[in-house]
C-alpha positions in Angstrom: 30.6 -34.4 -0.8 27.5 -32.8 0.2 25.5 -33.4 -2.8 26.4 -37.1 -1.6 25.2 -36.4 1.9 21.9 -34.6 1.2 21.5 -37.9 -1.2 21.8 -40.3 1.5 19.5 -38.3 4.1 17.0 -37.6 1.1 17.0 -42.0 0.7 17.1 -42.6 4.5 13.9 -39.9 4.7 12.3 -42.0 1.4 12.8 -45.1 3.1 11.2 -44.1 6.2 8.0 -42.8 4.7 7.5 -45.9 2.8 8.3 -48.0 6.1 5.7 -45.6 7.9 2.9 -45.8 5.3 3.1 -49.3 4.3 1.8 -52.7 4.6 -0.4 -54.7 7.1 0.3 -54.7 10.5 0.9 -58.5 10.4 4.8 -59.5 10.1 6.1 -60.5 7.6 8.5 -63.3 7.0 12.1 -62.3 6.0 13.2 -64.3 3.1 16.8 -64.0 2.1 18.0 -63.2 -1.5 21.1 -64.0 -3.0 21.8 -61.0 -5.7 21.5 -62.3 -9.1 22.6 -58.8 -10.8 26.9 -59.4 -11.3 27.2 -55.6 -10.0 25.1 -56.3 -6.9 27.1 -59.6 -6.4 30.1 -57.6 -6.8 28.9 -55.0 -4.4 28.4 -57.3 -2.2 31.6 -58.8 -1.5 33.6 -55.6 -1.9 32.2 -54.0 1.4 34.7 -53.7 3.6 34.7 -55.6 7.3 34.9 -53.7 10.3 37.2 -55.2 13.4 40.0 -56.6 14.4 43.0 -57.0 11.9 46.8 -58.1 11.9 47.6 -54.8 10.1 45.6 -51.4 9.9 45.1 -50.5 6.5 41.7 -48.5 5.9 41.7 -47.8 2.2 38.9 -45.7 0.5 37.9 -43.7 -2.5 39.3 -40.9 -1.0 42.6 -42.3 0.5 44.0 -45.0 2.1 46.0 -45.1 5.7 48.2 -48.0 6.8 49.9 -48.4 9.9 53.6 -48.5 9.6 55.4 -49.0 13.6 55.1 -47.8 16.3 57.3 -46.5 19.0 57.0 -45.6 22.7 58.6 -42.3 24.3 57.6 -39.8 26.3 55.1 -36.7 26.1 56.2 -32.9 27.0 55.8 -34.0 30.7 57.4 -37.3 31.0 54.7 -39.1 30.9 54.9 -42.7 28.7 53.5 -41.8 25.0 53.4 -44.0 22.1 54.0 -42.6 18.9 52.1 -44.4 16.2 52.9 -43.9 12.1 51.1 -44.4 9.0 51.7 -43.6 5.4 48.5 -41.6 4.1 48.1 -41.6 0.4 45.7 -39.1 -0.9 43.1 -40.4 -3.9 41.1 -36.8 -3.7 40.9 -34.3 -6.5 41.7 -31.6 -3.9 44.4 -31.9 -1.7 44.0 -33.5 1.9 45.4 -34.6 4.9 45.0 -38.0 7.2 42.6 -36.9 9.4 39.9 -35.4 7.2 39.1 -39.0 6.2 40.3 -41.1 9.0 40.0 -40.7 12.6 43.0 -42.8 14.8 42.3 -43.7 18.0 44.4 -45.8 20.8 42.7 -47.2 23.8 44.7 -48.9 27.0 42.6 -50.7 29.4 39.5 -49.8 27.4 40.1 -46.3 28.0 41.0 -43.7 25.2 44.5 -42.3 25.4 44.5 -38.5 25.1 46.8 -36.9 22.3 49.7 -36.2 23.4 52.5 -33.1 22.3 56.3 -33.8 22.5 58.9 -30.7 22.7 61.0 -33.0 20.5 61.0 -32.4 16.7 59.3 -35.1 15.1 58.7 -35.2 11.3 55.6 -37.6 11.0 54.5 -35.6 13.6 55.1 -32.1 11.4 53.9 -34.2 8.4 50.2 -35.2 9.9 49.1 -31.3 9.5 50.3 -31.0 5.8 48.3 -31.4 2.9 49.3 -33.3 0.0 48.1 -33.2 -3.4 46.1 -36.3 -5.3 48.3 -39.7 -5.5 51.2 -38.4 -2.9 52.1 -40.3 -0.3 53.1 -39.1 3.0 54.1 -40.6 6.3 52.6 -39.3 9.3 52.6 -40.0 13.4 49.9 -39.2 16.0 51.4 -39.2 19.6 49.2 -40.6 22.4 49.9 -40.6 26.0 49.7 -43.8 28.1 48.2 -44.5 31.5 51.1 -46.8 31.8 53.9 -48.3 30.2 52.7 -52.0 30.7 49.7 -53.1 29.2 49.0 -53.2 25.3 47.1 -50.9 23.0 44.4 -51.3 21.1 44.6 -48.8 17.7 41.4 -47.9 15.9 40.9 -45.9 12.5 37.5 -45.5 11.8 36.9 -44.7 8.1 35.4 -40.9 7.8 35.1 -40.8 4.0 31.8 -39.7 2.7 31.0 -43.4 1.2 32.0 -44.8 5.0 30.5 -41.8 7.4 27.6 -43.6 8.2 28.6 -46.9 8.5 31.1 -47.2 11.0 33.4 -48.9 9.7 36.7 -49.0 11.4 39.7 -51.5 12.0 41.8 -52.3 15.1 44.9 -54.1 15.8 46.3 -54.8 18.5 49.9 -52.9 19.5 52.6 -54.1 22.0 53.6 -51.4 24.4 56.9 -53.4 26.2 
């Protein structure tokens, strides 16, 4: 993973010294290409989209992570929580858990919903801080208190893989709280 980082920084730094030292100060018209090469064709249509989705499922070299339900309850305090789950497979050699590659979020009136902790005994919840071994499976929940019980929720998983990192590519659907 870092010898894929340094790569990309070591490109970005390329790419800005050529940008620096070339060319006439004159714009230049941009001309669009279509790739001829099959591979960069290929490429091309296999990056993913980031945005809105009917159904989380953020799947990477590294692992994949799709939403399964959701259900609302309460935190330690009484407040109104929703409990969101997701089955994480792990594609790594070494093992893994969700959050080392995907980051779920949950936002209510554009605002982002704290995590929450529950004195209830929850497996998913007890499953999203094990690791698991290349090609397992696993379902996991991330609790997430509410500023009410009302409104609807917006879920986010950004992908934090090291081919997606510095992208930003995430997906978000849309999660009825009533």
């Amino acid at each position: 993973m870092k010898k894929k980082i340094v790569a990309m920084i070591m490109a970005g730094v390329m790419a800005c010294g050529l940008w620096a030292c070339g060319g006439s100060e004159e714009p230049k018209e941009e001309t669009k290409t279509e790739a001829t090469d099959p591979q960069e064709k290929q490429e091309e249509e296999e990056k993913p989209q980031s945005g809105k989705v009917d159904k989380v499922n953020v799947d990477n070299s590294e692992g994949t992570l799709t939403y399964t339900k959701h259900e609302i309850t309460t935190d330690y305090e009484g407040k109104p929580a929703i409990l969101v789950y997701f089955d994480y497979t792990n594609k790594k050699e070494e093992s893994s858990y969700a959050q080392m590659t995907f980051y779920p979020q949950v936002f209510q009136n554009g605002v982002e919903c704290e995590i929450g902790m529950t004195l209830n005994e929850n497996e998913g919840i007890s499953n999203s801080s094990k690791e698991i071994q290349k090609g397992t499976t696993l379902n996991v929940a991330f609790l997430y208190v509410l500023q009410d019980a009302e409104n609807p929720v917006t879920l986010k998983v950004t992908d934090q893989s090291s081919e997606h990192i510095f992208d930003g590519y995430y997906q978000e659907q849309e999660l009825n709280v009533k």
